[in-house]
C-alpha positions in Angstrom: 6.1 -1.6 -30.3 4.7 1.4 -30.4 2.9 3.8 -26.9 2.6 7.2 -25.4 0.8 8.7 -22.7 -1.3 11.5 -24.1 -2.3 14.4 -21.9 -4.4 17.7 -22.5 -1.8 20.5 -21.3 -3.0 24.0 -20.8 -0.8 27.0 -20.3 -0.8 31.0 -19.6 1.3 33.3 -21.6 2.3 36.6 -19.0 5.1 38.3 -20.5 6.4 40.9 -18.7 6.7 43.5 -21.2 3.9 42.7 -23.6 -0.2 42.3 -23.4 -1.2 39.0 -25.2 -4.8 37.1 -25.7 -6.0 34.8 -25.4 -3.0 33.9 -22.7 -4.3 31.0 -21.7 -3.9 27.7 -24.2 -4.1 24.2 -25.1 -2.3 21.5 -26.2 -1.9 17.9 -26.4 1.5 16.2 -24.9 2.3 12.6 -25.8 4.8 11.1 -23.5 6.3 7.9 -25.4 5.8 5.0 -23.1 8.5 3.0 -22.2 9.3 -0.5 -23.0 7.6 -2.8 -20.5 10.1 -3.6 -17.8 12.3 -1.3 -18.6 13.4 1.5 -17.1 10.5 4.7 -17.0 7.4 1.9 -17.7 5.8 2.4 -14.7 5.3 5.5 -15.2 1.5 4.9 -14.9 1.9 3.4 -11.7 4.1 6.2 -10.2 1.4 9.5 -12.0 -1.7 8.2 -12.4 -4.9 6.6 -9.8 -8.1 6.1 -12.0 -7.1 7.5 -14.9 -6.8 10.5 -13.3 -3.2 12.1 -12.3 -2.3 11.6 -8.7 -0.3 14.6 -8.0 -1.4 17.4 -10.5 1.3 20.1 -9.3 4.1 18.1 -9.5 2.9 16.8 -13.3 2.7 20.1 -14.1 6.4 20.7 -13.6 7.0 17.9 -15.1 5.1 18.6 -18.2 7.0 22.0 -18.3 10.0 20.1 -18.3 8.7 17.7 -21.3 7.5 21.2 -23.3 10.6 22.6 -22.9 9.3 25.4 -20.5 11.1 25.1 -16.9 12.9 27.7 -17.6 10.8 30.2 -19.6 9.6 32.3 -16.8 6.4 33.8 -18.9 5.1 30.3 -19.5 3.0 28.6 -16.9 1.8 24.8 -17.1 -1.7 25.8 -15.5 -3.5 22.3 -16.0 -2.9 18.8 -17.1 -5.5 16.3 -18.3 -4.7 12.5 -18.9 -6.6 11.3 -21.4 -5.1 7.5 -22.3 -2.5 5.3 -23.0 -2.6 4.9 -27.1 -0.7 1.5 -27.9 -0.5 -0.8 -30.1 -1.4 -4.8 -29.9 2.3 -5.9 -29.3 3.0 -3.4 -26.6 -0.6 -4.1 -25.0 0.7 -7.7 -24.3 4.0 -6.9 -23.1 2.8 -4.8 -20.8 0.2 -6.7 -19.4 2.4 -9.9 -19.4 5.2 -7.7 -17.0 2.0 -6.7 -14.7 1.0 -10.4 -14.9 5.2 -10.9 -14.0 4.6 -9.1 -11.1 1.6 -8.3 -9.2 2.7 -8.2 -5.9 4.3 -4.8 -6.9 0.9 -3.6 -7.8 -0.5 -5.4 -4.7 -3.6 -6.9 -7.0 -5.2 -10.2 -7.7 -4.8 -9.4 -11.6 -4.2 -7.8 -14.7 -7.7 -5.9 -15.0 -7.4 -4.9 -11.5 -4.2 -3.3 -11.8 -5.3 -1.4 -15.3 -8.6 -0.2 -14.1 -7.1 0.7 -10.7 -4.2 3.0 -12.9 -5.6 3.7 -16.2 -9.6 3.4 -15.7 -10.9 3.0 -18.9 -8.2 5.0 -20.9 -6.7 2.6 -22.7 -6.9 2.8 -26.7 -5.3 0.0 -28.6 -4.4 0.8 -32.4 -3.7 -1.3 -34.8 
């Protein structure tokens, strides 16, 4: 199986002893998605509401923790974008089929529910 979360990741260069420009860029960060039911898969259930992250500052850190950049004190995460879940057919099912396991943890009726209520309309299956 193969998935990652993709986000658009912007961030501002200010070095203290240097002038830059542009110092503002962009990126994009893929987060590999977890195995469904395992530990870290609900990852889109504990970041994101409508395809849209829930809690942008706290992302951010955690993006600059993904990027490598917690510590760099020049580099700031200034803006993050999610844009979908890219998957494949296999990992498609087994994730809905551990929704479909347990709904009552997503308090929903169903599958669609629970992926439109999380992921909107970014999902991209590839073959």
């Amino acid at each position: 199986m193969n998935a990652a979360y993709v986000f658009r990741v912007a961030f501002r260069l200010d070095p203290a002893d240097a002038a830059v420009a542009p110092d503002r860029f962009e990126t994009t960060m893929e987060i590999p998605a977890s195995e469904p039911g395992t530990d870290g898969w609900l990852l889109f259930r504990d970041r994101l509401w409508r395809g849209e992250i829930g809690d942008e500052p706290a992302f951010r850190r955690l993006a600059e923790r993904q990027l490598g950049l917690a510590d760099a004190a020049s580099v700031d995460v200034v803006a993050v974008d999610f844009r979908e879940l890219r998957t494949d057919p296999a990992h498609r099912e087994a994730f809905e089929d551990a929704i479909a396991a347990d709904l009552a943890r997503f308090n929903a009726d169903s599958v669609d529910e629970v992926l439109r209520r999380y992921l909107g309309s970014s999902i991209h299956v590839r073959e």
